[in-house]
C-alpha positions in Angstrom: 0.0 0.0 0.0 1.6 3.6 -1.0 2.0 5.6 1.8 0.2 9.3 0.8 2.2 12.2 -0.3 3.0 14.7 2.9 1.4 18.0 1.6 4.4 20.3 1.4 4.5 22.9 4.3 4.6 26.8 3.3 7.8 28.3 4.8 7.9 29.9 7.7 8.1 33.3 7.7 8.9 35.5 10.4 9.0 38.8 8.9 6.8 41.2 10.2 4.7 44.5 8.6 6.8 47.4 8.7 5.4 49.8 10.7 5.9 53.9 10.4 7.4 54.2 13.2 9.5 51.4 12.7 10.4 52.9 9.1 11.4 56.4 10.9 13.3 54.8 13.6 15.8 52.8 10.9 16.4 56.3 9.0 18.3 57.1 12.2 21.1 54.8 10.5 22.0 56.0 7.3 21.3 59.8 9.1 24.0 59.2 11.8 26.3 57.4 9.6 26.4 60.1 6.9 26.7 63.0 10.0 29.5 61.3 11.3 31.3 60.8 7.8 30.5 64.8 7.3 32.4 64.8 10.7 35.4 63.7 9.6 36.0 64.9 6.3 35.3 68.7 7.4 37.0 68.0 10.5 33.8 68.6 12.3 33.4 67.7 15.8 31.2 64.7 16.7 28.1 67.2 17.9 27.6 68.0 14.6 25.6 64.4 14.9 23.6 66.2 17.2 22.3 68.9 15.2 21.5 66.8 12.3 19.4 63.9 14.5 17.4 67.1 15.9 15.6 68.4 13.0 15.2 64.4 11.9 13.4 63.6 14.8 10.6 66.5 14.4 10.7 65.5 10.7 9.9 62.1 11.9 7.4 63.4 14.5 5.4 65.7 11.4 5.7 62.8 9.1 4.0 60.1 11.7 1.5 63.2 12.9 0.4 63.8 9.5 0.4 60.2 7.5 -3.1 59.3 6.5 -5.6 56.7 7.7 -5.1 53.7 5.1 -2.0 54.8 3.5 -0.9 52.7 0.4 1.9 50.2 1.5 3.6 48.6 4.7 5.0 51.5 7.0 5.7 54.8 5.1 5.9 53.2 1.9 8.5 52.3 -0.3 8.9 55.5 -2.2 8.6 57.1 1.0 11.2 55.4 2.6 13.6 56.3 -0.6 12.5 60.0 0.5 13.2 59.6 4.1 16.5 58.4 3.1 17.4 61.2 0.9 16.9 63.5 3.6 19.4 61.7 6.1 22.1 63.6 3.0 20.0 66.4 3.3 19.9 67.4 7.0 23.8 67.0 7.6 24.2 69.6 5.0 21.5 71.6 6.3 23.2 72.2 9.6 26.5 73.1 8.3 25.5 76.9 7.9 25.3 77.2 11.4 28.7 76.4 11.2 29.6 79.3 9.3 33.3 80.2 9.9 34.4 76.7 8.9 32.9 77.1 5.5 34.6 80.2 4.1 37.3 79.6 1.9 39.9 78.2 3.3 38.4 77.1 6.8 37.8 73.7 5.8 39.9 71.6 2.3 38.5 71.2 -0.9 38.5 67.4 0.2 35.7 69.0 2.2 34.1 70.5 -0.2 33.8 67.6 -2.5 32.3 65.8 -0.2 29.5 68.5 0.2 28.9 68.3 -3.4 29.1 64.7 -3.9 26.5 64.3 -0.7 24.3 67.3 -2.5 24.6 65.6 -6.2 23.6 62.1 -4.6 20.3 63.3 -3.0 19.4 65.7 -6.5 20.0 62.5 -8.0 17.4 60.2 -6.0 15.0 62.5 -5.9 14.2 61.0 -10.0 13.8 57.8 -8.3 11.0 58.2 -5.5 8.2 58.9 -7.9 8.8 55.9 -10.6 9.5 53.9 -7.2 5.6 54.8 -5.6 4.4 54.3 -9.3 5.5 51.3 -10.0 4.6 49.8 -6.3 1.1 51.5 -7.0 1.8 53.3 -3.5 1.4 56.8 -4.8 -0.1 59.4 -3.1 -0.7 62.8 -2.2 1.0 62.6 0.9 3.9 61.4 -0.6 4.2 63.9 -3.6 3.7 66.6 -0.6 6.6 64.7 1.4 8.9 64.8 -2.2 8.0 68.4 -2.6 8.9 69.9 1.0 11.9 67.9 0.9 13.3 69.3 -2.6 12.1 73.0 -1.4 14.3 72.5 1.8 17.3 71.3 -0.2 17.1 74.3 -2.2 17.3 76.1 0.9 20.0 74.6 2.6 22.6 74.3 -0.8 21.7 78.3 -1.0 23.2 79.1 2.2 25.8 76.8 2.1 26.7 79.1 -1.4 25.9 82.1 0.5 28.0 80.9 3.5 30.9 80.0 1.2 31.4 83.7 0.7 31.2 83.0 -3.3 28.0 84.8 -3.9 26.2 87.6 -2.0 23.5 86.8 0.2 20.9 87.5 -2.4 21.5 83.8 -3.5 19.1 82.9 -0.8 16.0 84.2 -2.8 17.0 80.6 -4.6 15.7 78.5 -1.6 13.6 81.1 -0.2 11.0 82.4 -2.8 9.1 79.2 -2.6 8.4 80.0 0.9 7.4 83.4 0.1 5.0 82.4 -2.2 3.6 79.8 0.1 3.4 83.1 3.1 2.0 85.3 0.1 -1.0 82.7 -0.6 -2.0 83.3 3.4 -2.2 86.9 2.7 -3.9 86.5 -0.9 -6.0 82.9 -1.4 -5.8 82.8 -4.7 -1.6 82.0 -4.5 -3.5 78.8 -3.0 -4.8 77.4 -6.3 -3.9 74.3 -7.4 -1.2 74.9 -10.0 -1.3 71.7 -12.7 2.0 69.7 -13.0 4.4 71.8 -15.7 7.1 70.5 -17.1 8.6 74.0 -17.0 8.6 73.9 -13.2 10.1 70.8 -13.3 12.9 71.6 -15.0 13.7 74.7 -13.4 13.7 73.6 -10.4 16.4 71.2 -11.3 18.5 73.5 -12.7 18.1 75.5 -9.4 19.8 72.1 -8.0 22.2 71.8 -10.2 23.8 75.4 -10.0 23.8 75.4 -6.6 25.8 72.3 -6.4 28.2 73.4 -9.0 28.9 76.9 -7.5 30.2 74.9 -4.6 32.6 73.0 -6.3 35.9 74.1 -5.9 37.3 74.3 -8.7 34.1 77.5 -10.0 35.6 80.3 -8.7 33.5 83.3 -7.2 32.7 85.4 -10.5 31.9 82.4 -12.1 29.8 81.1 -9.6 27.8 84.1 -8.9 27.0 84.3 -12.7 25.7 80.9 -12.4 23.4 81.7 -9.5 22.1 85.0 -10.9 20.9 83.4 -14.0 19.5 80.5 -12.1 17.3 83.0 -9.9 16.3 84.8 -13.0 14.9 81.7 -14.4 13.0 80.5 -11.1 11.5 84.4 -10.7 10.2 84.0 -14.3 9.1 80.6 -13.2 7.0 82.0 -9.9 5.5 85.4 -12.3 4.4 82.5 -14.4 2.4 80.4 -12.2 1.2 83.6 -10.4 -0.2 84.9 -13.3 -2.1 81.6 -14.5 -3.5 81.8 -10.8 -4.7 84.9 -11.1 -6.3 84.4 -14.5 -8.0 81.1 -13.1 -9.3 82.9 -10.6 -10.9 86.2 -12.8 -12.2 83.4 -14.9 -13.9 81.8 -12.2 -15.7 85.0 -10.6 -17.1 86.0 -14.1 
């Protein structure tokens, strides 16, 4: 008499759903380990961890606070995670302004300096991947796309007072990371900045570019006419960029009221 076939068991498997909190909690790794890298090659002491896990944990506090009921995906989300990671590259750099004397020329090496670009070219360059990433995982989302957004703005902000900081270009290079923000306090003082503005590819690509120069004026080897050519023509694009949009808002909104 054959003995029956033993119905093959399913493996094991121990692996538990990623949670939010869980998802925030590992971005603590890449986040110190790029801090303390930034350490030693700018010769940075070690509290310069400090100031970067700070402004990740109420980054991780505002993410968990505002991540919808029902969210597509285990924990934040795989795109979202991509984005979480990028900004453990971005908030290192973000606190090296308040380090200010250290980045003039000649208070830290152009070792230094490379490394500050090649951190600031690495997260430009991910930021092409999150959005294929939540596509493909069908995972997309508004809160996601707002996540992506505030993150690039903030970059923006940071690489244009790291130029500014650098002592190659005047202070007015701020305007680069700052007139988003402006136009985001000018909507509370006029609604109709608040419209919703329909994806552009002009935006888009502007607002690489803004990236890109900012990353190359702090290369070493641009010197400081050069690199303040570079930023003025960038900040006359994005200006053109904001008249733009705030002139299709307006429009929309005439439109709408007659």
């Amino acid at each position: 008499m054959s003995q029956p076939t033993p119905t093959p068991r399913s493996p094991i498997r121990n692996d538990k759903p990623s949670s939010p909190l869980g998802d925030v909690a590992l971005g603590l790794i890449p986040l110190v380990a790029v801090s303390l890298a930034t350490c030693w090659m700018l010769a940075l002491p070690t509290s310069h961890t400090l100031l970067s896990v700070v402004p990740y944990a109420a980054l991780g506090a505002l993410l968990l606070a505002k991540l919808p009921p029902g969210h597509p995906g285990r924990g934040l989300g795989p795109a979202n995670r991509l984005t979480l990671a990028r900004a453990a590259l971005v908030l290192p750099l973000a606190v090296l302004p308040l380090r200010a004397p250290s980045l003039v020329p000649g208070g830290i090496t152009q070792t230094g300096y490379w490394w500050i670009v090649a951190l600031s070219a690495l997260a430009l360059a991910l930021d092409g991947l999150d959005g294929p990433l939540a596509r493909r995982t069908g995972t997309e989302s508004r809160f996601g796309a707002r996540f992506d957004m505030e993150l690039d703005a903030f970059l923006l902000l940071a690489l244009s007072a790291l130029v500014w900081r650098s002592a190659k270009v005047g202070s007015w290079v701020l305007l680069i990371g700052g007139l988003r923000y402006f136009f985001v306090l000018a909507g509370r003082l006029w609604p109709t900045l608040q419209g919703a503005l329909p994806p552009s590819r002009r935006r888009n690509v502007i607002c690489a570019v803004q990236g890109v120069v900012l990353v190359s004026c702090l290369a070493p080897v641009i010197p400081p006419t050069l690199a303040t050519t570079f930023a003025a023509s960038a900040l006359l694009l994005l200006v053109y960029s904001f008249v733009v949009d705030t002139w299709s808002l307006a429009r929309d909104a005439t439109r709408s009221t007659t």
